[in-house]
Every structure is written in structure tokens, then in C-alpha cells.
SERO-4910 file (N, C-alpha, C, O; in steps of 0.05 Angstrom, whole numbers):
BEGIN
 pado doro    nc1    nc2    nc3   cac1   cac2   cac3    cc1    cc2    cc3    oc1    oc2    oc3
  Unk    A   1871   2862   1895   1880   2839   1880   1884   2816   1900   1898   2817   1920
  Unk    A   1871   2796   1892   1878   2764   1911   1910   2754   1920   1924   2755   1900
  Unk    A   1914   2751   1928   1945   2742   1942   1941   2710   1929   1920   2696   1931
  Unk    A   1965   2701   1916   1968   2677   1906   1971   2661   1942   1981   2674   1960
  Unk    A   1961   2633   1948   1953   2619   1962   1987   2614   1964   2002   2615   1945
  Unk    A   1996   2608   1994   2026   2598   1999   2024   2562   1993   2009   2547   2006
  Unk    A   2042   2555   1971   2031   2527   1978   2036   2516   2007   2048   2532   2022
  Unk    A   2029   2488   2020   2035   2484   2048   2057   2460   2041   2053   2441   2027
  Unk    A   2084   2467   2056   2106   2449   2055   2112   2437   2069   2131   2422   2065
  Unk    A   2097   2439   2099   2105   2422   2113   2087   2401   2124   2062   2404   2125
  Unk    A   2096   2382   2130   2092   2342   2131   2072   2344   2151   2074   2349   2175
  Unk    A   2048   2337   2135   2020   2332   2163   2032   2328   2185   2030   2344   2204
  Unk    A   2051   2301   2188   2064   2285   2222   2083   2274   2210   2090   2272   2187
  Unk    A   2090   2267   2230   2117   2251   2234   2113   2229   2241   2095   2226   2258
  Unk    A   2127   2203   2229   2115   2184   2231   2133   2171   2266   2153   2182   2277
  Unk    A   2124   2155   2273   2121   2154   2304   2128   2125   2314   2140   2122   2335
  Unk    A   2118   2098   2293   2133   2078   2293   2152   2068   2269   2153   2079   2247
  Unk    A   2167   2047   2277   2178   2025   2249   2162   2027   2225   2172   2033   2203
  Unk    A   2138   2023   2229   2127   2015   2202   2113   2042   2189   2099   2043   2169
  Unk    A   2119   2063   2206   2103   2085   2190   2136   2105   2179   2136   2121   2161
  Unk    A   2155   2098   2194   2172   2108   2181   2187   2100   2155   2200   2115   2140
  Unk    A   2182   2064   2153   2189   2050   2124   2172   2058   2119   2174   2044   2099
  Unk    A   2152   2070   2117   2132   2083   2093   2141   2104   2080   2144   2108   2056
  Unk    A   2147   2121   2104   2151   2148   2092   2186   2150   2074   2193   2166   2056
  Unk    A   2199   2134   2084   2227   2124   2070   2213   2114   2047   2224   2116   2025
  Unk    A   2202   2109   2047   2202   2083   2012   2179   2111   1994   2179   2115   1969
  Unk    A   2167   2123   2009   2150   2139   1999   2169   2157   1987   2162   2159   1964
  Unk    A   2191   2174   1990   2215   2180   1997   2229   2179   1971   2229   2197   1954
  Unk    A   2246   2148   1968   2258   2138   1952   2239   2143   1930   2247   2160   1915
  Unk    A   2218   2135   1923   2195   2135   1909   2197   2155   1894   2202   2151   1870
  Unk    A   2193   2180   1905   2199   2211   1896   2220   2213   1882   2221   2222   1859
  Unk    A   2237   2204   1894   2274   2210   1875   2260   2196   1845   2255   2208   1824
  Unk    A   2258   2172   1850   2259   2155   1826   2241   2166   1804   2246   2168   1780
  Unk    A   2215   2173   1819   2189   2186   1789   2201   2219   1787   2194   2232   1767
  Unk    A   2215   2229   1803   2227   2254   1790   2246   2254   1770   2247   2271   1753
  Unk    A   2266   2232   1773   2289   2232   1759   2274   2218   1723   2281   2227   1701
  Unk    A   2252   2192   1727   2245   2192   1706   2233   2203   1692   2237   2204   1668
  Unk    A   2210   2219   1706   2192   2224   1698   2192   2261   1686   2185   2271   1664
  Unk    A   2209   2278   1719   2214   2297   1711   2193   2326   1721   2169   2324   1722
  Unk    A   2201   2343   1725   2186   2355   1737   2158   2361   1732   2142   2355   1749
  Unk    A   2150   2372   1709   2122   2369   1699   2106   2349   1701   2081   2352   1699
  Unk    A   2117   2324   1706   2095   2301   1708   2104   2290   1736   2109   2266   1738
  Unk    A   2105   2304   1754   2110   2287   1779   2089   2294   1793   2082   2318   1795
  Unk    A   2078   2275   1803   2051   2279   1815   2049   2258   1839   2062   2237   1838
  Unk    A   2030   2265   1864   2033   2249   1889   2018   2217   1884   2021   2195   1895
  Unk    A   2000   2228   1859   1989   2196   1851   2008   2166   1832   2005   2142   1832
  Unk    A   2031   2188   1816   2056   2165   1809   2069   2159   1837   2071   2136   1844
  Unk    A   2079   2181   1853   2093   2170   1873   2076   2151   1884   2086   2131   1874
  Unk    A   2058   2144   1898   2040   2124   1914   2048   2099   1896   2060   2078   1902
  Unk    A   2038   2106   1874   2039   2078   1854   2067   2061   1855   2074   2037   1858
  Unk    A   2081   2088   1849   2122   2073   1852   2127   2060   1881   2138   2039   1887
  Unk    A   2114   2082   1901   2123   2065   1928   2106   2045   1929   2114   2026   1942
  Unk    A   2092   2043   1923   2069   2020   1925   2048   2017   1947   2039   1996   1956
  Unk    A   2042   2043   1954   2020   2043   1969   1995   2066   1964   1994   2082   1945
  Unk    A   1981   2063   1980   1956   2078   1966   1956   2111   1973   1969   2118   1993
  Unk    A   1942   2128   1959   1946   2154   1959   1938   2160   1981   1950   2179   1990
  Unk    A   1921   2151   1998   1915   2156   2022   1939   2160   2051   1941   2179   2066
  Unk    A   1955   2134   2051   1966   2127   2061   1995   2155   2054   2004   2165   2075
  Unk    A   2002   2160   2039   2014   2183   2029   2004   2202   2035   2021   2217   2046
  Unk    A   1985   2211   2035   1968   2237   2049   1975   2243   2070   1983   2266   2076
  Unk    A   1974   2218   2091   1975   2224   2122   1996   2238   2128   1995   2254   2147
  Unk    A   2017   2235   2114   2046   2249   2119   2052   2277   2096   2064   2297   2104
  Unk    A   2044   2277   2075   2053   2292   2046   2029   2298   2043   2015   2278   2037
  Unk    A   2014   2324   2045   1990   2335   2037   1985   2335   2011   1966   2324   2000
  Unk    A   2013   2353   1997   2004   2351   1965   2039   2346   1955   2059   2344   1969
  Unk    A   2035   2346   1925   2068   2350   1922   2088   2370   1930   2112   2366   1933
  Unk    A   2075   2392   1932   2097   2413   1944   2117   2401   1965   2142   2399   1965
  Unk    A   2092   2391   1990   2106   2387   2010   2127   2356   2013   2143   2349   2030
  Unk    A   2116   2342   1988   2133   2318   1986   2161   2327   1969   2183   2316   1973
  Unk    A   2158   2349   1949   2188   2362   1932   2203   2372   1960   2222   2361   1970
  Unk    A   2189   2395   1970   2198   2408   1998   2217   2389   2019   2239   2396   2028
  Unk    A   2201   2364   2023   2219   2344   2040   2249   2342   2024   2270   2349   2033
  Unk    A   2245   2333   2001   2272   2324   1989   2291   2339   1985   2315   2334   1983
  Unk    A   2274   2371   1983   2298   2391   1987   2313   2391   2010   2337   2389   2013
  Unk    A   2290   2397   2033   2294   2405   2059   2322   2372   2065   2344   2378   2073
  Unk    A   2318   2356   2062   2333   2333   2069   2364   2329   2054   2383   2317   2063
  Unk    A   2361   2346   2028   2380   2358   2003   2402   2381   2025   2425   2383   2031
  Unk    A   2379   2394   2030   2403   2419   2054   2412   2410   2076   2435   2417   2083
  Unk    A   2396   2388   2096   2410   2388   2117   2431   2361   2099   2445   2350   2115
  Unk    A   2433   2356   2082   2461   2333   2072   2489   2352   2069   2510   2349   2083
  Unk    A   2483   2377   2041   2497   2397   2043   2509   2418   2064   2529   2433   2061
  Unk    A   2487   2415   2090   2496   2430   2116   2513   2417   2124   2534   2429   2128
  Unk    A   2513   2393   2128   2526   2378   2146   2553   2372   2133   2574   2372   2146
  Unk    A   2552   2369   2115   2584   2365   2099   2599   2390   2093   2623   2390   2090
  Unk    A   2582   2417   2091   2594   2440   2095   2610   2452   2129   2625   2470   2133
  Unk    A   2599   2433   2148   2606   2438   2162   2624   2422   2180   2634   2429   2201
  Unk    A   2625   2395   2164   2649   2376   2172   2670   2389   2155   2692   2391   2166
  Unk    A   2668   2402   2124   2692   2415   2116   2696   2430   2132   2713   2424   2149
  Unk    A   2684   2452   2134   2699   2477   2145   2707   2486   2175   2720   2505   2185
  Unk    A   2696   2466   2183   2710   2451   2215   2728   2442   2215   2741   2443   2235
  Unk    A   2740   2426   2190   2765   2415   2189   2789   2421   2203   2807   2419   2187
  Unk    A   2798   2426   2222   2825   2448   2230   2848   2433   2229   2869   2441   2239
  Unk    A   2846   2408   2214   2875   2394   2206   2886   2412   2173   2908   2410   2162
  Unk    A   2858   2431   2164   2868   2454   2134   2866   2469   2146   2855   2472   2168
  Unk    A   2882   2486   2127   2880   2515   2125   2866   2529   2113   2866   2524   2088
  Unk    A   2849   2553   2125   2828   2561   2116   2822   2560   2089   2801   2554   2078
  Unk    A   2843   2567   2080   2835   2567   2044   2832   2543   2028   2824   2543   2005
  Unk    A   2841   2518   2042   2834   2496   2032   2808   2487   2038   2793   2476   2022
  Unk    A   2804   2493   2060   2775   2483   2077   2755   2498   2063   2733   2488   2061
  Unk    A   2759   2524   2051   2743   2529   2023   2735   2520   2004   2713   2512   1997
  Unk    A   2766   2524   1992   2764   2507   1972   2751   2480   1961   2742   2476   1939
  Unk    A   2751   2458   1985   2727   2433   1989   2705   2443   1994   2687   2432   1982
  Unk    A   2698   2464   2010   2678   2468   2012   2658   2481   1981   2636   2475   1971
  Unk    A   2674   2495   1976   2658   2508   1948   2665   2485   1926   2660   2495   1904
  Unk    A   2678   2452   1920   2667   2434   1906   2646   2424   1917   2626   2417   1904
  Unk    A   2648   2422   1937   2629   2395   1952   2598   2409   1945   2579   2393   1941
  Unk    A   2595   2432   1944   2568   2454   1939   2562   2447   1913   2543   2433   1908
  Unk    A   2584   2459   1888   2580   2458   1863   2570   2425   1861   2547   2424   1852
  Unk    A   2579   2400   1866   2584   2379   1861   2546   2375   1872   2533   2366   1853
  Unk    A   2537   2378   1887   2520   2371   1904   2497   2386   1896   2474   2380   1904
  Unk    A   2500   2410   1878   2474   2421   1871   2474   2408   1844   2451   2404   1835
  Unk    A   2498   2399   1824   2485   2381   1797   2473   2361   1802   2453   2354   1790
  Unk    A   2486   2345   1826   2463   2321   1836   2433   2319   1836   2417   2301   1832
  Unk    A   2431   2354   1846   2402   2354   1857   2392   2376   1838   2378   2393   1848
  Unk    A   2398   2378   1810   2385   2398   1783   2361   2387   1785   2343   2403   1788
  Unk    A   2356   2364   1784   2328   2355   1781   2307   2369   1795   2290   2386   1789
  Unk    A   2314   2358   1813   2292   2372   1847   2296   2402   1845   2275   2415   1845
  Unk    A   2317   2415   1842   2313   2442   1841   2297   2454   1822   2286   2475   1828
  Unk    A   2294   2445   1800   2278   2449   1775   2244   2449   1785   2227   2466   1781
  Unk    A   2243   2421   1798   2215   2419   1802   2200   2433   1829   2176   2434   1837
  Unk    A   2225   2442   1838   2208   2457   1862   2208   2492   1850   2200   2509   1866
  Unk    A   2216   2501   1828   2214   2523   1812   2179   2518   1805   2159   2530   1812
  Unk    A   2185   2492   1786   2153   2497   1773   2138   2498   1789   2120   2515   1787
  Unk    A   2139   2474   1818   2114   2474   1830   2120   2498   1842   2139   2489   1856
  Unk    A   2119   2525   1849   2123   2549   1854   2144   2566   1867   2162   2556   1879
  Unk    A   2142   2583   1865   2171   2604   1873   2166   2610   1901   2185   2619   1914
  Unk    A   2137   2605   1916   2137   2614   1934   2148   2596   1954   2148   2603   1977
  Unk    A   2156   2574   1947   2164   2557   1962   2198   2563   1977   2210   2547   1990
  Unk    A   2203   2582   1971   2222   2587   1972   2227   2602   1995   2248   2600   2009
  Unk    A   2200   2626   2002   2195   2641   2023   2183   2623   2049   2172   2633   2069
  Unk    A   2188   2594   2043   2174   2581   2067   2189   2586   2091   2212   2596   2088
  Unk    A   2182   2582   2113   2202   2584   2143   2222   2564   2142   2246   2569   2147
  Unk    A   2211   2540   2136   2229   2514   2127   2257   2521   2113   2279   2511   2119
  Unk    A   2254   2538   2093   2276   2542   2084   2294   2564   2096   2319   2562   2094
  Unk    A   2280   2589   2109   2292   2610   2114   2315   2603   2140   2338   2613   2144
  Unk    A   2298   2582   2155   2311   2564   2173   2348   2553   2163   2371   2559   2171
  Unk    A   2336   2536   2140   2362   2527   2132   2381   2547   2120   2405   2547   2126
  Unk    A   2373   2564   2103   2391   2581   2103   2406   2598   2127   2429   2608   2127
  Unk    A   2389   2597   2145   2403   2611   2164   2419   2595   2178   2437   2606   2191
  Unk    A   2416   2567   2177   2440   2551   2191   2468   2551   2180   2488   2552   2194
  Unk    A   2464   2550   2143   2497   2560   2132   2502   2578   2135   2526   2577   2143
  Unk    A   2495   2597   2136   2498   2626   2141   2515   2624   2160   2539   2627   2156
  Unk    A   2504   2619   2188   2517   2622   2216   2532   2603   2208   2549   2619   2198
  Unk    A   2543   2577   2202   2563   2563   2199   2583   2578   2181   2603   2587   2193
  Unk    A   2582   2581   2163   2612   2606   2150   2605   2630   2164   2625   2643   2159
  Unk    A   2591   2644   2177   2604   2661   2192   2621   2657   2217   2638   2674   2223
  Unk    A   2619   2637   2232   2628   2618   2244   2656   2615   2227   2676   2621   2240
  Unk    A   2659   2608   2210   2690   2596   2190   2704   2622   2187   2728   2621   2193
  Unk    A   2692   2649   2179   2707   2671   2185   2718   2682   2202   2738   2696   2199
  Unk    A   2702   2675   2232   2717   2685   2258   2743   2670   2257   2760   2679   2273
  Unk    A   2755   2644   2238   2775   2632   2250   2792   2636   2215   2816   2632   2212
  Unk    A   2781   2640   2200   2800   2644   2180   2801   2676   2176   2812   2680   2154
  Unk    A   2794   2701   2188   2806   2722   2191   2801   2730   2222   2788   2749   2231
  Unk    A   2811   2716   2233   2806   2735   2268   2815   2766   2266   2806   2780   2284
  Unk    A   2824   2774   2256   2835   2807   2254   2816   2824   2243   2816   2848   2250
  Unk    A   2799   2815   2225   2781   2831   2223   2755   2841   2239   2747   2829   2259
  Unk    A   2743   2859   2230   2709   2868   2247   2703   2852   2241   2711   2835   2225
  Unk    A   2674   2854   2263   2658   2834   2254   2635   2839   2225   2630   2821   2209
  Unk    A   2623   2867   2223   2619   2874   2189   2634   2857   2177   2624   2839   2165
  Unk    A   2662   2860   2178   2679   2844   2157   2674   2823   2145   2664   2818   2123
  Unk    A   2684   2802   2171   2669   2784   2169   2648   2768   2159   2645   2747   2147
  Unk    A   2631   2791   2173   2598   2786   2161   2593   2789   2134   2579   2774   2120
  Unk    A   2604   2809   2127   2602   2807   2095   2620   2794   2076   2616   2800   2053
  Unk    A   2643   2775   2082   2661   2756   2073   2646   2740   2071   2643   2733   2048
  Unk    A   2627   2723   2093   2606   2701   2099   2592   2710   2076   2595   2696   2055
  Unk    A   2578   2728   2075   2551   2739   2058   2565   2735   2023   2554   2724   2004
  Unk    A   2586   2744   2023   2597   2751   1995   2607   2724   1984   2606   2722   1959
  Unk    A   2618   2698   2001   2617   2674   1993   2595   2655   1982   2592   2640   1963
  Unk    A   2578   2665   2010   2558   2640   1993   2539   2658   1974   2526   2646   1957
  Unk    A   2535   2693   1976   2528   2701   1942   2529   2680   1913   2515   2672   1895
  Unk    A   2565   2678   1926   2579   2677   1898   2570   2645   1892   2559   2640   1870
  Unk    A   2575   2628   1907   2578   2603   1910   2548   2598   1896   2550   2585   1876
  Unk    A   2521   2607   1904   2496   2602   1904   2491   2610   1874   2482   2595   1857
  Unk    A   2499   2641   1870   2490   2651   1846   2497   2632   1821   2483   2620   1804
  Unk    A   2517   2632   1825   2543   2614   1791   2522   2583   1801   2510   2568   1785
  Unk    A   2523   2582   1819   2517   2545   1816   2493   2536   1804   2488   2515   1791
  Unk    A   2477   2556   1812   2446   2559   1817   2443   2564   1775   2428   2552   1759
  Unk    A   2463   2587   1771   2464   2586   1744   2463   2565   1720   2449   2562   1700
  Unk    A   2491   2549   1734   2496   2528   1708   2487   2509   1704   2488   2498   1682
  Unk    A   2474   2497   1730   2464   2482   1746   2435   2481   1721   2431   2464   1705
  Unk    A   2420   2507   1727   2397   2514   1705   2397   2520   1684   2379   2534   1675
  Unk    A   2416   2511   1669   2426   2509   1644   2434   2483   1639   2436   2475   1615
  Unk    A   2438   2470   1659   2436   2437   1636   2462   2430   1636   2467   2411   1622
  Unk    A   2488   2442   1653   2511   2434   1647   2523   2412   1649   2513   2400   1668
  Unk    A   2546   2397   1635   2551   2367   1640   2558   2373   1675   2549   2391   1689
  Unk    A   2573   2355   1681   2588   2338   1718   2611   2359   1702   2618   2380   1714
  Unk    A   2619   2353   1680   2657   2362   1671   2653   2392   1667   2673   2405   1671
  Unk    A   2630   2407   1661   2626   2438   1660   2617   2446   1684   2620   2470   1688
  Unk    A   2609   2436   1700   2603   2446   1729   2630   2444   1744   2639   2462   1757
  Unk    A   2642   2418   1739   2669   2416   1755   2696   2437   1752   2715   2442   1767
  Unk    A   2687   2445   1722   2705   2475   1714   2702   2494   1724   2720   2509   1731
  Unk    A   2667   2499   1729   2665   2528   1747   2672   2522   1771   2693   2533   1778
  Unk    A   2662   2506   1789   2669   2503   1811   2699   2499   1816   2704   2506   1839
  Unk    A   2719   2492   1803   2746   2502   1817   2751   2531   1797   2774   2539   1799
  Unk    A   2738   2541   1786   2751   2566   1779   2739   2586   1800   2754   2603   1809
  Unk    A   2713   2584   1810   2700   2594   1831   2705   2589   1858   2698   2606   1874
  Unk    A   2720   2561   1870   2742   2564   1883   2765   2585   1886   2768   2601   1904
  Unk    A   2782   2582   1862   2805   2598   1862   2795   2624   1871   2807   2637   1888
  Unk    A   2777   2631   1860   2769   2669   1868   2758   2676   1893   2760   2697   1906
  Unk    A   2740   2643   1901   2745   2654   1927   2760   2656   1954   2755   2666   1976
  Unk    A   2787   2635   1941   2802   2629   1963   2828   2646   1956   2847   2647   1972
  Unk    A   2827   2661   1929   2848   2696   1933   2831   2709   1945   2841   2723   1962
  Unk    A   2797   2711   1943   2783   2742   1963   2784   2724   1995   2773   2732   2016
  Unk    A   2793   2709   1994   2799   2704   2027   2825   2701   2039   2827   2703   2064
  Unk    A   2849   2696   2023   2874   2708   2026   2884   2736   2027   2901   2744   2044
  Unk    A   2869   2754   2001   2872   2790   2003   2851   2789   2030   2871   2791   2045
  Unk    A   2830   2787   2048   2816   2798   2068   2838   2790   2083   2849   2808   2096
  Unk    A   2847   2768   2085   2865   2761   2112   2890   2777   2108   2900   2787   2128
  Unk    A   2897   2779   2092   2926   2801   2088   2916   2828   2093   2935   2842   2098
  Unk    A   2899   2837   2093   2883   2862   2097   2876   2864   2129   2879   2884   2143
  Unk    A   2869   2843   2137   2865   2840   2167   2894   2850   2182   2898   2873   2190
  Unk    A   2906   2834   2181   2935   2826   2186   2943   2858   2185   2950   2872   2205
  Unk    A   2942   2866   2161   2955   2896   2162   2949   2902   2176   2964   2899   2196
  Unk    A   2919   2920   2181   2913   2935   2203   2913   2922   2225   2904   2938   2242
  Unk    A   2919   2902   2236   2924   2897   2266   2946   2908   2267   2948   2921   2288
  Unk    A   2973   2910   2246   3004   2915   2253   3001   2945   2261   3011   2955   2282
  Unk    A   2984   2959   2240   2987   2984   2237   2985   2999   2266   2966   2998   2282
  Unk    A   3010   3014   2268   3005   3033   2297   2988   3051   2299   2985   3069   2282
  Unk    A   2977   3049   2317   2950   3066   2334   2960   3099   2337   2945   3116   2348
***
């Protein structure tokens, strides 16, 4: 049986001066705008050219096809969400469970923003998902809340740990990823997301009280 073709997601080049980078910015903005009107089924690299206002060619040099122009906006979607995941949970003026707690709105809040784009990088294929590009970014949150566990349970293993990290952003990804693809208002997302808070900032109070024990416990 033929192996379905991987689409290609990543950007011919990088643009190298001023004027090739206002391209690829406006090319950019361009995308947001014919996705949000237009919508995933009809977004195509020949509206984007037209909205940014330059020729399909000139779009080529950077964005092969649409995959890899959806792909950018994601990829640029995660490192926004990395980075604010990790100014929260760096925070050390909170306490762990608050530094959560922002952290799992700022997620919920930040994937209704981006229902659109997530939608359209479904249709244009699932395999986009197994790209390196992304396996990359996931692995950067990953290591960043496992990182947040060494300091909001130091008493535990590191398994522990590792699977506190793992069992957060499960939870965080699964529910969001859910309601998110269902169409929910800002006010029904903002419900799950602090109710999905609360559960996970008691399963990170019971681990740390669990830690805590067995350090007391005599040997």
C-alpha cells in the first residue's frame, strides 16, 4: 500500500534582509486575516498573496504550499504560548500552585484565540502534526514543567515528577483541545479552564503533601 506523502512544513528560507522580511510579516498577517474570514476550507496560498498584496511567486520563495504557511502560524502560536508558559511558571514571587493556576488560564485562553488555525491545520492534514517542527516544540514545554516540578515538589523522584509534568499538560491539552473543537464561547472555555485549574492545583498540593510525607518518614 502507498504511504500518504508527508506534507512539507517547513519555510523554503529565511528571509535575510528588511525588505524580504516585511514580506514575509505582511505575508503573515495576511494568513491570520483570510483564515479568520474566510476559514479553513477556503484558505488557499493564492487568497493569501492577493490579501498581502503580492504575487504568488514572491510567496513561494518562503511558503512552498499552505501547509507550510498554516505550520508557520502555528509554530509562531507555540513559541507565544512557550514563552508566557514560562514567564508564568518561573514566576518565584508565587507559589507553585498559583503559578499553575495562570499557567493553565493563559493555555485555555490562548488555544480559543487560535480555534481557527487549529481547525485548519486538522483539514490540511493530521500528518502535520508528526512534523519535527512540532515534536521540537512540544518538547520544549515538556522540559519547561518538568523543570516547574523539580521546584514545586523537590521531595519527590524524579518518575514522580516526570509524570506530574506528563499528567498536567495531558490534562491541560486534552479538555482544551476538546472545547476548543466544539465551538465553545470565551465564557465556556473560561469555565473549564478555572475548573481545570482547581484539579490541577489540588493534584499538585496532594503530590506535594505526599512528597513531604515520605521525606519525614523514618528510614
Amino acid at each position: 500500500m502507498k504511504k500518504t506523502a508527508r506534507p512539507v512544513v517547513a519555510a523554503r528560507k529565511k528571509p535575510r534582509q528588511e525588505r524580504s522580511a516585511n514580506l514575509v510579516a505582511d505575508v503573515l498577517e495576511a494568513a491570520i486575516r483570510v483564515l479568520q474570514r474566510e476559514g479553513a476550507r477556503r484558505f488557499t496560498t493564492v487568497r493569501v498573496a492577493k490579501e498581502a498584496g503580492v504575487s504568488v511567486g514572491s510567496l513561494y520563495q518562503y511558503f512552498p504550499n499552505k501547509e507550510s504557511l498554516l505550520f508557520r502560524l502555528q509554530a509562531d502560536e507555540w513559541e507565544q504560548t512557550s514563552s508566557i508558559l514560562e514567564e508564568t511558571l518561573g514566576d518565584a514571587r508565587l507559589a507553585p500552585g498559583e503559578r499553575l493556576r495562570r499557567a493553565v488560564l493563559t493555555f485555555f485562553r490562548s488555544e480559543h484565540e487560535e480555534a481557527t488555525l487549529h481547525v485548519a491545520l486538522n483539514d490540511a492534514g493530521a500528518l502535520l502534526r508528526d512534523a519535527p517542527e512540532a515534536a521540537a516544540a512540544h518538547a520544549k514545554v515538556t522540559r519547561r514543567m518538568r523543570g516547574f516540578m523539580d521546584e514545586a515538589l523537590p521531595g519527590a523522584s524524579p518518575s514522580a515528577k516526570t509524570f506530574a509534568a506528563d499528567f498536567v499538560l495531558t490534562v491541560m491539552k486534552s479538555v482544551a483541545e476538546q472545547i476548543t473543537a466544539e465551538g465553545r464561547t470565551r465564557a465556556e472555555v473560561e469555565v473549564y479552564a478555572r475548573n481545570v485549574a482547581d484539579v490541577l492545583t489540588d493534584f499538585l498540593a496532594t503530590r506535594g503533601g505526599q512528597s513531604r510525607a515520605r521525606s519525614k518518614a523514618p528510614s
